[in-house]
N, C-alpha and C positions, 0 to 999 in steps of 0.2 A: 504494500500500500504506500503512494508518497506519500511525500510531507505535506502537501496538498490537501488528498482526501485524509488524513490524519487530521489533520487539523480543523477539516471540517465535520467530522464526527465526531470529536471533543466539543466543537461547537454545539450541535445537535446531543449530546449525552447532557451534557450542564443544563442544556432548558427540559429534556426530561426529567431531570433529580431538581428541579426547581423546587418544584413543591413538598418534595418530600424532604428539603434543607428546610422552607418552611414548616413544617409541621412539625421536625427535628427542635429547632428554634422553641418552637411556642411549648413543647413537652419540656427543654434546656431550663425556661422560663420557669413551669411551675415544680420541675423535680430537680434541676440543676443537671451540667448538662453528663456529670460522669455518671450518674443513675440512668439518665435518657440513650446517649451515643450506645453502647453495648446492644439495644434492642434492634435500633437500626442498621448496624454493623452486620447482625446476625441476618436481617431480613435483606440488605445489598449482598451478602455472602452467594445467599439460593438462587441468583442471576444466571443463568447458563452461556457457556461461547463466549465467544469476543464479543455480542453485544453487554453483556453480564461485566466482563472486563475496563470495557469504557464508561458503563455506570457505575461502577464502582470508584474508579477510578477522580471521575465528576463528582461524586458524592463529599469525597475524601479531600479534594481539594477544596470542596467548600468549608466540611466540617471540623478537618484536622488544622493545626498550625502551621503543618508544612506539609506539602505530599505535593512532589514536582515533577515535569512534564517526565513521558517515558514510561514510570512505574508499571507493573501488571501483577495484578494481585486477583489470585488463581480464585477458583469456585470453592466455596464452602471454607476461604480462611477468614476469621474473623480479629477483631481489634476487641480488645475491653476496656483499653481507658483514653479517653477525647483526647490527648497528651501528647500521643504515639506521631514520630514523625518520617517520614518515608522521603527517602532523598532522590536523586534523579536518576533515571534506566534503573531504578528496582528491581528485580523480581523475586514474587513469591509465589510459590506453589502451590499446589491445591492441600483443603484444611488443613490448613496450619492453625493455630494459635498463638496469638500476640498479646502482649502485655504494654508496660510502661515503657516502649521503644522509642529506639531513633536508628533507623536503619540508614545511614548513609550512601552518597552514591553509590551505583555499580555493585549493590549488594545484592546476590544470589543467594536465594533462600528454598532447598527443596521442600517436597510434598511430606506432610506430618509433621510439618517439626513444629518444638512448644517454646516459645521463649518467654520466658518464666521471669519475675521480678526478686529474684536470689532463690534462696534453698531455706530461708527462716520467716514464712510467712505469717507462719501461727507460733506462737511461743508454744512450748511444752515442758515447761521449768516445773510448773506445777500440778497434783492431783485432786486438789478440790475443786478446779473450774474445766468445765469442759474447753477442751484444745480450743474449739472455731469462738469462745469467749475470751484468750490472751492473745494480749499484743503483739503485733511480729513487725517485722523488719520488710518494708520494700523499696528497694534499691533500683532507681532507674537503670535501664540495661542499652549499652551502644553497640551495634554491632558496626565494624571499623569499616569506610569505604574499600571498593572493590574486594569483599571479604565471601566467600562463598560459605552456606551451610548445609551439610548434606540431609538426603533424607530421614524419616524420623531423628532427627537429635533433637536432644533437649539441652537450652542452654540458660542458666542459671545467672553468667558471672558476662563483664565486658566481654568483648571479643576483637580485638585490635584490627589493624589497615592489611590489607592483602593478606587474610588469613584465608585456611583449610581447617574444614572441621568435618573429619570423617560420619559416612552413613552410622547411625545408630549412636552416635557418642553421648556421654552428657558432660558439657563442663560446667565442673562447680567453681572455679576459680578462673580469676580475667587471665585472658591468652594477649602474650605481646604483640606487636606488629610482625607478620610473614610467616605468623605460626604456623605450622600443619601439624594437627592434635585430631588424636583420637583416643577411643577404647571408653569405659567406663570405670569411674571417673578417666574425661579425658583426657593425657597426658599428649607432651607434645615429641615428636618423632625428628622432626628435621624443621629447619626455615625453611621459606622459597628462595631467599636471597642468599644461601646456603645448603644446598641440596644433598651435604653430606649427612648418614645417618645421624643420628644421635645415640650412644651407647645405652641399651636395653636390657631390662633383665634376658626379656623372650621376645620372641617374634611377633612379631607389627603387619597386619596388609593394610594398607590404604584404601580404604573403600567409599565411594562416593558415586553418586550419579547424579551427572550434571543437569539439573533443567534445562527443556530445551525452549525458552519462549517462541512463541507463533509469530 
């Protein structure tokens, strides 16, 4: 598609989500809008196709603080907090879950994955209050431009600039710049700007599969 008809389909998706930024707005109004944005998020998610893609996309631009040209944000992933900011040529894959993010450019995000606001959300220090009643810790979460995340991972902690984050991994702690981390908890294997192993107890495979956007 050129930049042309790209651009004029961005056109036409914003006046379809018109209304529904409207009534977004007037719900913002009376519940505030981090109670409101999750409902809608969920109901932009069910969209199908690239038309689904560009409304979503329209939508997100209206209601988020950032979310810039390019992004494609798959079928059935959702956002939970209005906060979350999506930077330029994104992609993410189908149902994921999002948290308190800021995905910077060029970040590839595959299908399943959770990005999660840390690893302490519920206190558990004590036994006379049930868990979902103590306090926890939620920690904005970055994921570093041009940083790819593979399928189902879950990630917990930052994730630095041209990082790999292998299929299935979960990291609990922030990964530097060029990381390539995997396993559970994820540890990291090699840099990209350093492509030599990293000394291991055991053997390491690299696995990922890359999204392929449309």
């Amino acid at each position: 598609m050129t930049p042309l008809l790209k651009g004029a389909a961005d056109g036409i998706a914003a006046l379809v989500v018109l209304p529904f930024f409207l009534m977004y707005r007037l719900e913002s109004l009376a519940l505030g809008a981090e109670k409101a944005f999750p409902g809608w998020s969920q109901l932009m998610s069910l969209a199908p196709g690239l038309l689904g893609v560009y409304l979503r996309r329209a939508l997100y631009r209206l209601m988020l603080p950032r979310c810039q040209s390019g992004c494609w944000i798959g079928f059935g992933t959702v956002f939970s907090h209005a906060s979350a900011e999506v930077g330029r040529n994104v992609y993410v894959g189908v149902f994921c879950c999002l948290g308190d993010v800021t995905l910077e450019d060029d970040v590839l995000v595959g299908s399943h994955v959770s990005i999660m606001n840390g690893s302490e959300q519920h206190g558990i220090a004590r036994l006379d209050i049930p868990v979902r009643e103590q306090p926890g810790k939620w920690p904005r979460i970055t994921i570093g431009c041009d940083t790819w995340i593979g399928d189902r991972a879950v990630v917990m902690a930052n994730v630095g600039r041209h990082c790999v984050v292998g299929t299935g991994s979960v990291v609990t702690k922030a990964l530097p710049d060029y990381a390539i981390a995997i396993g559970v908890p994820a540890k990291v294997v090699r840099y990209r700007n350093s492509l030599d192993d990293l000394p291991t107890s055991g053997s390491h495979v690299l696995q990922t599969e890359e999204p392929k956007p449309q």
